[in-house]
MMTF fields as JSON, N, C-alpha, C and O atoms, coordinates in Angstrom:
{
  "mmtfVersion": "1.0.0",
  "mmtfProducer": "UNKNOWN",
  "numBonds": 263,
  "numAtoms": 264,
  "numGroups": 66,
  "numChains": 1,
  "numModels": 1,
  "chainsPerModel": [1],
  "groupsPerChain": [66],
  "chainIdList": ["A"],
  "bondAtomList": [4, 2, 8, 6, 12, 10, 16, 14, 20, 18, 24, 22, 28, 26, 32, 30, 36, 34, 40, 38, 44, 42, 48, 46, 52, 50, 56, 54, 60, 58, 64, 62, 68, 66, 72, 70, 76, 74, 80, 78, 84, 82, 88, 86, 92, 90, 96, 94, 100, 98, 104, 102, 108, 106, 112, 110, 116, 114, 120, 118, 124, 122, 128, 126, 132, 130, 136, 134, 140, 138, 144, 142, 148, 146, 152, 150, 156, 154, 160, 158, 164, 162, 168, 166, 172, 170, 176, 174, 180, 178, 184, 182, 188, 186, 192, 190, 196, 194, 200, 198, 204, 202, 208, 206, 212, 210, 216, 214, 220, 218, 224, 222, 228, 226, 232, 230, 236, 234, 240, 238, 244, 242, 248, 246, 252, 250, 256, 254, 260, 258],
  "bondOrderList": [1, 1, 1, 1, 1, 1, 1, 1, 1, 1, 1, 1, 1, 1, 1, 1, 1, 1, 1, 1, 1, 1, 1, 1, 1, 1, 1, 1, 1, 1, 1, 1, 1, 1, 1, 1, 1, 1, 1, 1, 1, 1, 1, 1, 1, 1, 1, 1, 1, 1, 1, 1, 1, 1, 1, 1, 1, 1, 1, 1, 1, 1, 1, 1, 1],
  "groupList": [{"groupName": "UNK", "atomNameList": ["N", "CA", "C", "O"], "elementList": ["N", "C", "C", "O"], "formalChargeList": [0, 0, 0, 0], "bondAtomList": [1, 0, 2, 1, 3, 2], "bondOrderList": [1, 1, 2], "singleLetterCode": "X", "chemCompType": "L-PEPTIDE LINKING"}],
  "groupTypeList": [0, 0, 0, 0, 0, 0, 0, 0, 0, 0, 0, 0, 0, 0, 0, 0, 0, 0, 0, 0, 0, 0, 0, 0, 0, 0, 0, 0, 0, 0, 0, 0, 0, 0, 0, 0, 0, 0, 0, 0, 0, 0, 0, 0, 0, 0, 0, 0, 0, 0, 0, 0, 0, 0, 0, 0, 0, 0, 0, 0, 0, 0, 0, 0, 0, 0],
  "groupIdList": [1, 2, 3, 4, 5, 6, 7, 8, 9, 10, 11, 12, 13, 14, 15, 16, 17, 18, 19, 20, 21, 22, 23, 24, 25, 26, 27, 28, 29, 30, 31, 32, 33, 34, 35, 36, 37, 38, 39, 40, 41, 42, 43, 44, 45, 46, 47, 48, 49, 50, 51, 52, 53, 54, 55, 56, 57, 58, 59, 60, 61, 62, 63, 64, 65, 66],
  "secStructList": [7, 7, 2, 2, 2, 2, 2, 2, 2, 7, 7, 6, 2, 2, 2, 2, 2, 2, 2, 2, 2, 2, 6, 6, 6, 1, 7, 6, 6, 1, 7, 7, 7, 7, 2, 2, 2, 2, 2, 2, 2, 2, 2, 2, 2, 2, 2, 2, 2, 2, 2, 1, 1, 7, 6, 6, 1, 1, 1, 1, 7, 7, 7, 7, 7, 7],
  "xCoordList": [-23.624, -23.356, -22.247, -22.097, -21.67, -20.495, -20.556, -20.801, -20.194, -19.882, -20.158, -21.159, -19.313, -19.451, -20.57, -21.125, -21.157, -22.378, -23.684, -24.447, -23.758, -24.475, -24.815, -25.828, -23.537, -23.626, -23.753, -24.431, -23.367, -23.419, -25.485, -26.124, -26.04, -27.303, -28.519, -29.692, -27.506, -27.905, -28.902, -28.412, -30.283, -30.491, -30.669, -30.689, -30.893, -31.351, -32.748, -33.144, -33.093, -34.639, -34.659, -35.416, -33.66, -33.323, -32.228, -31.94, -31.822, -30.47, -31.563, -31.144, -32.527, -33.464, -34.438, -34.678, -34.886, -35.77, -34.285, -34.479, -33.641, -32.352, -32.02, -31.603, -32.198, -32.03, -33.393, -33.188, -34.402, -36.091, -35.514, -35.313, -35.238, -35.314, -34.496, -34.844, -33.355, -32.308, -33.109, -33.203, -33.414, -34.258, -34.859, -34.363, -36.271, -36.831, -36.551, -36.582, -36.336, -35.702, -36.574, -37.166, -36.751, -37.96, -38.107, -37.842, -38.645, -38.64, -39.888, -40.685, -40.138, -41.508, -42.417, -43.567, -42.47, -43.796, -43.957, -44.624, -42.972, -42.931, -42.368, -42.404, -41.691, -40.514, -39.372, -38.703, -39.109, -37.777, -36.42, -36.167, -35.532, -34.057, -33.455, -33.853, -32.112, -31.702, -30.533, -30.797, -29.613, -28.487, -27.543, -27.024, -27.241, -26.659, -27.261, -26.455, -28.985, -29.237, -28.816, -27.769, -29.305, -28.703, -27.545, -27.151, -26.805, -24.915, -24.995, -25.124, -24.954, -25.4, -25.892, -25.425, -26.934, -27.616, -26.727, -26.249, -26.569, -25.847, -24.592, -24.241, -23.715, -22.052, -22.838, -22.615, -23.759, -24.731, -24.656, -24.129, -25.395, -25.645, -24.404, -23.881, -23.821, -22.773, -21.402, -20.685, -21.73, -20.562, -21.193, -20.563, -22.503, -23.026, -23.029, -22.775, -23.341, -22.891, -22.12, -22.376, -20.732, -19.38, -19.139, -18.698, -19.619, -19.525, -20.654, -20.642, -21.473, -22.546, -22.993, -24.035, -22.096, -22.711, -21.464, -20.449, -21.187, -19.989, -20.495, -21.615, -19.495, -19.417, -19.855, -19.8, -20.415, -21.693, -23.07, -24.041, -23.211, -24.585, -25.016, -26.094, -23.498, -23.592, -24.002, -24.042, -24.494, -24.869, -23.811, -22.724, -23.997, -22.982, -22.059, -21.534, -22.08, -21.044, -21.806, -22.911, -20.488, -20.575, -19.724, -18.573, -20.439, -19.616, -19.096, -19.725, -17.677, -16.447, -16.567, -16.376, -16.939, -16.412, -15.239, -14.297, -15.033, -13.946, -12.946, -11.786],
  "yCoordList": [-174.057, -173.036, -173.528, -174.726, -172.81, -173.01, -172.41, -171.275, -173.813, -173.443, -171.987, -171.816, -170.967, -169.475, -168.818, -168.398, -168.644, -168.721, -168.759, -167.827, -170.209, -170.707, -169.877, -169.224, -170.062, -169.68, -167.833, -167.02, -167.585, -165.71, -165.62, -164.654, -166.708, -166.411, -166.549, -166.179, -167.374, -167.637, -166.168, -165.059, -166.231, -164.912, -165.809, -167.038, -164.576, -165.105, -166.165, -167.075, -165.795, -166.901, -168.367, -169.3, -168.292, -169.622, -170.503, -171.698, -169.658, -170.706, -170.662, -171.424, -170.192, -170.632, -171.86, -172.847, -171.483, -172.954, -174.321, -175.534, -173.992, -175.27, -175.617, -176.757, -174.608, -174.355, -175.611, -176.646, -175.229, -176.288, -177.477, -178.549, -177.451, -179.127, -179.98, -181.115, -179.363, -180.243, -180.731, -181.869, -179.899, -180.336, -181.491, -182.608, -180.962, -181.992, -183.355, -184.383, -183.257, -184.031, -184.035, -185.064, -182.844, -182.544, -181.628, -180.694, -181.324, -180.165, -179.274, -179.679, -178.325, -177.6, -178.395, -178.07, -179.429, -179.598, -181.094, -181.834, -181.4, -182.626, -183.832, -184.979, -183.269, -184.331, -184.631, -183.765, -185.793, -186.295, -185.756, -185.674, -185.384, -185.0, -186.479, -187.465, -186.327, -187.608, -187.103, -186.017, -187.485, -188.04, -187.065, -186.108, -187.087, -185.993, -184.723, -183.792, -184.288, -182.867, -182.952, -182.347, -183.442, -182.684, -182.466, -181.346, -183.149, -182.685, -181.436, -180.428, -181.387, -180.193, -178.746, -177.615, -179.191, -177.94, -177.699, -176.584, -178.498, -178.307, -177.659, -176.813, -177.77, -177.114, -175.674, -174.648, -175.857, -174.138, -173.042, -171.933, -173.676, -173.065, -172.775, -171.829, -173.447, -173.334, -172.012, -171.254, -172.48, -171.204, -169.783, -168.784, -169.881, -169.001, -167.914, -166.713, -168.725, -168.178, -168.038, -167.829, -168.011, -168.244, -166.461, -165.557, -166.309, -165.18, -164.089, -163.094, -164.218, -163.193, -163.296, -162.805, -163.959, -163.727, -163.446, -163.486, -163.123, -163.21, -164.526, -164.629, -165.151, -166.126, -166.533, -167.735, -165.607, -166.11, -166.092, -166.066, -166.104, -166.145, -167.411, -168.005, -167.747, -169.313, -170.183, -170.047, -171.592, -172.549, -172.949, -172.389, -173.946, -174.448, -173.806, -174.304, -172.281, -171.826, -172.142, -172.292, -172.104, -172.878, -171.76, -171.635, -170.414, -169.616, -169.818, -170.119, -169.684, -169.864, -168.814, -167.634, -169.342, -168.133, -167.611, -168.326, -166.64, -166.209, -166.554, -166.146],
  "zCoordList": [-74.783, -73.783, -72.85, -72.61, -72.461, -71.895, -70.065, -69.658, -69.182, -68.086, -67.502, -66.807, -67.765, -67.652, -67.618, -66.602, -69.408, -69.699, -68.836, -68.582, -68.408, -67.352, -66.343, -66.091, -65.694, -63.783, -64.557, -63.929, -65.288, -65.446, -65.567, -65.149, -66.141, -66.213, -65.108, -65.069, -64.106, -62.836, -62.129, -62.343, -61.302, -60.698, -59.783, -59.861, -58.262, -56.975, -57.12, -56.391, -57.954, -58.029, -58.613, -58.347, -59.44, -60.047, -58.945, -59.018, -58.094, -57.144, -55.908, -55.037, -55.597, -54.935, -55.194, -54.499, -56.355, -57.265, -57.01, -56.938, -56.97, -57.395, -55.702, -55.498, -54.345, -53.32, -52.796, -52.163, -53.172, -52.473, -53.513, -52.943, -54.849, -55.845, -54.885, -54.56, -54.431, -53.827, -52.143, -51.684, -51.748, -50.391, -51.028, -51.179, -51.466, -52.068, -52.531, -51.854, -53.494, -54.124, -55.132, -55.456, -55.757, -57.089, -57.442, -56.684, -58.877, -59.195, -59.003, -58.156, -59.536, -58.789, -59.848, -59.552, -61.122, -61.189, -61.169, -61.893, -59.892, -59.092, -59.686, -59.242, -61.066, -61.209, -60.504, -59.939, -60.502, -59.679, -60.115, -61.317, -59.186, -59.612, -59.634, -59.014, -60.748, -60.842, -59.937, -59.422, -59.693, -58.579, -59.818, -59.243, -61.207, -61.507, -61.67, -61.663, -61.88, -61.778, -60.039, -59.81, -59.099, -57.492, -57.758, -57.434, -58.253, -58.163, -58.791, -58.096, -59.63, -60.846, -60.127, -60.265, -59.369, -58.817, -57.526, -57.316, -56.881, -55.844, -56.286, -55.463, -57.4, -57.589, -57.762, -57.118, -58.742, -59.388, -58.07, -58.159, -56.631, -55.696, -55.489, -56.077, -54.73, -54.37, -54.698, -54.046, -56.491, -57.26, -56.962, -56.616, -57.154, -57.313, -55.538, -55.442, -54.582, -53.64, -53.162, -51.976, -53.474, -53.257, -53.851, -53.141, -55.484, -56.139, -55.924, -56.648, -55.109, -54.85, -53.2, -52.766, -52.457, -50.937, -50.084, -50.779, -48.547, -48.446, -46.884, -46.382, -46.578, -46.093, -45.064, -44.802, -44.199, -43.488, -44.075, -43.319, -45.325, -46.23, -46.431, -46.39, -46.739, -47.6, -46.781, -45.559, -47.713, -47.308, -46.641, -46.778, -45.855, -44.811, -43.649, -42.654, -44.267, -43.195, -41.35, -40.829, -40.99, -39.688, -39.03, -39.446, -37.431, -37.013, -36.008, -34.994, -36.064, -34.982, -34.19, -34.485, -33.016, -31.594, -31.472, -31.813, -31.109, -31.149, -29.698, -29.635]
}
C-alpha cells in the first residue's frame, strides 16, 4: 500500500486512536509505541489534519492577537 492509500483510509476515529497512542505512549490494548510507530502516527495526524481541518482545529495551532 502506498503512502496515499493510507492517509485516504484514514477516518476521524482512527487519527483519534493515533491522537490518545501518542499521549500515551500505547496502544489501546496497552502495547508500547516504538519511537518509529509515534513518528508514524504523529506525521498520520498531522497530514490528516492539515487536509480535513482548517487551522485553528489543528494540533498545535497557537492564536495570534490581532
Amino acid at each position: 500500500m502506498d503512502k496515499q492509500t493510507i492517509l485516504a483510509s484514514l477516518t476521524p476515529e482512527v487519527v483519534e486512536k493515533f491522537r490518545v497512542a501518542i499521549e500515551l505512549g500505547k496502544w489501546p490494548d496497552g502495547g508500547r509505541l516504538t519511537v518509529e510507530q509515534r513518528e508514524t502516527c504523529m506525521q498520520a495526524v498531522m497530514v490528516w489534519e492539515h487536509e480535513h481541518l482548517p487551522p485553528a482545529e489543528r494540533t498545535g495551532y497557537i492564536h495570534k492577537p490581532v
